[in-house]
KOLTI-433037 format. One record per residue (C-alpha): x, y, z. Coordinates in steps of 0.001 Angstrom, whole numbers, plus 500000, padded with zeros to 6 digits. Layout:
N
XYZ ...
END
This chain:
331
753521316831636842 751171319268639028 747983319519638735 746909321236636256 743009323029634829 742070322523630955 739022324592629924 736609321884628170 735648323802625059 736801320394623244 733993317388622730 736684315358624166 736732317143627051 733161317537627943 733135313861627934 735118313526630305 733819316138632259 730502313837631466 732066310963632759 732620312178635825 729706313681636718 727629310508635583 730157308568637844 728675311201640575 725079310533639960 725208314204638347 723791314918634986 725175317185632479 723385320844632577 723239322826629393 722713325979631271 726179326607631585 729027329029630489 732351327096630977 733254323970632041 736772323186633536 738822319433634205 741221318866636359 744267316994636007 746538315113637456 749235314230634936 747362312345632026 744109311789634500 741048313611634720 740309313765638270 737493316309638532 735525318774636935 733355321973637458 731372324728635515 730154327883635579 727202330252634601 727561333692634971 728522333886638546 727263330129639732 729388327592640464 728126323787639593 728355320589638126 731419319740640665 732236316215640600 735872314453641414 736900311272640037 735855308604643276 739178307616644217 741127311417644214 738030311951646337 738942313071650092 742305314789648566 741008318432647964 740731317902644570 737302320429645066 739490322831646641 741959323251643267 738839323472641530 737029325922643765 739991328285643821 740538327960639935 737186329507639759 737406331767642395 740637333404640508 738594333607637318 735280335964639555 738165338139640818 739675338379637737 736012339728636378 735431341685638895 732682339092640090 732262340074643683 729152337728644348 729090334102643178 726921331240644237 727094327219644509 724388324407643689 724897321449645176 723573318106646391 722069318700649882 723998315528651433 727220317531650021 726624321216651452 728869320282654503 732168320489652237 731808323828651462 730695325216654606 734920325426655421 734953327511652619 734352330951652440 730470330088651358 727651330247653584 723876328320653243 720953330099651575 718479327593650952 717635323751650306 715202321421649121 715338317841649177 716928318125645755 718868320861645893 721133322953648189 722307326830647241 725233328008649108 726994331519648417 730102333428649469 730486335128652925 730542338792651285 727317340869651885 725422337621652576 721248337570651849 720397338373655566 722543341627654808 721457342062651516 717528342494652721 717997344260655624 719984346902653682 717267346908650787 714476347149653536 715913350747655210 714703351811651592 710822351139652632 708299352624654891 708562351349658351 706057348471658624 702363348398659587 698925346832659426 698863343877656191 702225343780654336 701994341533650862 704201341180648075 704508340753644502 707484339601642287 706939340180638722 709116340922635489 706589343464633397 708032343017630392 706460345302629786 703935346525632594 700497345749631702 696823346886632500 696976343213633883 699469343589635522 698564347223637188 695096345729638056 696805342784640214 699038345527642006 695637347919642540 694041344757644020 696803344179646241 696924347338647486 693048347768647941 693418344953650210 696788345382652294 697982348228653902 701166348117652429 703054346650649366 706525345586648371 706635344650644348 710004343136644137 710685343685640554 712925340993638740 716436342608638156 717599339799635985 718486341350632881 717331339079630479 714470340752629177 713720342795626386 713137345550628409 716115346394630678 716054346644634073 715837350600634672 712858350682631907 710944348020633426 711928349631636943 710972353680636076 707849352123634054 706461350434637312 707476353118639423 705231355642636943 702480353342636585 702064352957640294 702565356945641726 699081356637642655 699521354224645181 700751355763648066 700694352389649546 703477350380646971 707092350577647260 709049348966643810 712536347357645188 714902345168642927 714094341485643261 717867341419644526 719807337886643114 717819335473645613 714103335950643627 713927334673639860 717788335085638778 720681332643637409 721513331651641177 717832330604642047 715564329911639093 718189329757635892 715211327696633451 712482331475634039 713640332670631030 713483329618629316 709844328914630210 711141325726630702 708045323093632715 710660320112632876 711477318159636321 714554320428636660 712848323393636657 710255322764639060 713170321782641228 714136325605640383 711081326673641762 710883324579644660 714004326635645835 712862329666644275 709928329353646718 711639327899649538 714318331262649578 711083333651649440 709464331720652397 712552331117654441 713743334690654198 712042337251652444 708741336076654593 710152337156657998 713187339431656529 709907341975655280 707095340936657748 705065340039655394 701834338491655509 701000337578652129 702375336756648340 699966337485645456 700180336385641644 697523336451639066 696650332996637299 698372331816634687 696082330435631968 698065329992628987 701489330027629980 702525326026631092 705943326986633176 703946330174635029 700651328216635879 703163325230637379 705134327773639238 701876329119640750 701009325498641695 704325324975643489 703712328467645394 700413326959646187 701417323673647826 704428325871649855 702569328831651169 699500327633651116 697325330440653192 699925333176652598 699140332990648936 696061335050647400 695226333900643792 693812337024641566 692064336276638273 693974337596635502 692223340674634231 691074340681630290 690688342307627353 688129341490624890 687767337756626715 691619337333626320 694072337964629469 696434340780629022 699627339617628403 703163341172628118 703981338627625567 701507339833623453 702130342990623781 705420342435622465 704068340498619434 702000343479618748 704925345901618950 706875343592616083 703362344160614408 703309347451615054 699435347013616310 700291350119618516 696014350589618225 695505347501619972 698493348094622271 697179351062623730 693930349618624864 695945347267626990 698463348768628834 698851352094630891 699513355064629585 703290355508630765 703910352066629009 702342353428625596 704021356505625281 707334354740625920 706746352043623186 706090354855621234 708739356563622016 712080356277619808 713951354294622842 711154351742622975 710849350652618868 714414350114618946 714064347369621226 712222345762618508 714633346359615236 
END
């Protein structure tokens, strides 16, 4: 009998799939959206899964290994991303094992000692920010960044952008494009780009899929502080650094501190111990002794405190939670 791929949507099947990672020194990851076995004849012989368009959790039973047995699995999945019309896909991996998919069609992005991301040939990061920095101003004098989600954008977060722009000559907020969110992409985009028209100085780009998405950081949304997910932000980081760093001349990365929120304030620790010197730390600015927060802001619009809201975020941002398109975000 040929091999042959069973989708693991069974409990018997996930463990085997577990049984074969554990037999890879690979743990299970619930951050997933299929899994798939492989088999030959009766035997399982190797498994891998996928969320949204990341490949992981590959792991062939030890002695099939050395007989392509990744290679049926790869191009299983690789049929299913054409299928949907997924044109970009990525792989985690152990560093040690980045070498077998280099003969692929997959190319290096990043690694840590934990963790190595690898991603198809096709439009490739160094060609994805070069094309997304023709949409800037040419460079000169101090060049920082920001990445943030403003979700919505607050008067916190305008008055870390106004600080960064007081003090560099130019800025680049890379806004997440994740859509995961409960404010799309676009309205978080157009919001920013309002808030911000009086700083000639700040360009808004999309974060692109190598800052905060599935591929690089897939616990963000969870606000998830675990061991795992600081291994997320170790590579995270280490993308940023590697590439974004030289890719956009830039000089510095500024965040605001974190002084509620566990996974944020550890994430601005890891930044801290990567960039060290290239990071500037703003203090998060407040309203009535409490930080301004998106989160709350939120709360208050499923309150409908829209009083309190306005005294916290800009005006663009109150009008559109006002506005008919921003309470049905919250029904």
């Amino acid at each position: 009998m040929p091999y042959h791929v069973v989708l693991a949507n069974t409990s018997i099947e996930k463990d085997k799939s577990l049984m074969l990672l554990e037999a890879s020194s690979l743990t299970m990851d619930e951050h997933v959206d299929e899994t798939y076995n492989l088999y030959d004849g009766e035997d399982v012989v190797g498994t891998i899964s996928i969320y949204s368009n990341v490949i992981k959790m590959i792991a062939i039973e030890p002695s099939h290994q050395g007989e392509q047995m990744t290679q049926h699995l790869l191009h299983h999945v690789m049929r299913l991303f054409e299928e949907r019309q997924i044109n970009k896909y990525f792989i985690y991996t152990k560093p040690e094992n980045k070498v077998f998919f280099t003969g692929y069609p997959f190319s290096l992005v990043a690694e840590t000692q934990h963790i190595a991301l690898l991603e198809n040939k096709l439009y490739a990061i160094d060609d994805h920010l070069l094309a997304l920095k023709t949409t800037i101003k040419p460079h000169h004098g101090k060049r920082a960044a920001l990445v943030m989600n403003c979700n919505p954008i607050t008067n916190g977060h305008l008055y870390l952008i106004e600080t960064c722009a007081r003090e560099n000559d130019q800025v680049i907020i890379f806004l997440v494009e994740e859509n995961r969110s409960v404010f799309p992409f676009q309205v978080r985009y157009q919001l920013v780009k309002k808030a911000t028209k009086h700083l000639k100085n700040v360009s808004v780009v999309p974060s692109t899929p190598y800052i905060i998405s599935l591929a690089t950081f897939p616990t963000y949304f969870l606000k998830d502080a675990s061991v795992i997910s600081k291994r997320f932000m170790e590579l995270d980081i280490t993308i940023f650094k590697q590439h974004f760093f030289p890719s956009f001349e830039l000089d510095y990365r500024y965040v605001g501190t974190e002084p509620k929120d566990e996974a944020t304030r550890l994430y601005n620790e890891t930044m801290q111990s990567m960039l060290g010197d290239k990071l500037r730390i703003i203090e998060r600015k407040t309203y009535h002794n409490e930080p301004i927060s998106a989160s709350v802001i939120r709360q208050m619009m499923r309150d409908h405190a829209y009083k309190d809201i306005k005294k916290r975020v800009p005006p663009v941002t109150y009008a559109f939670l006002k506005s008919k398109e921003g309470r049905a975000l919250f029904i």
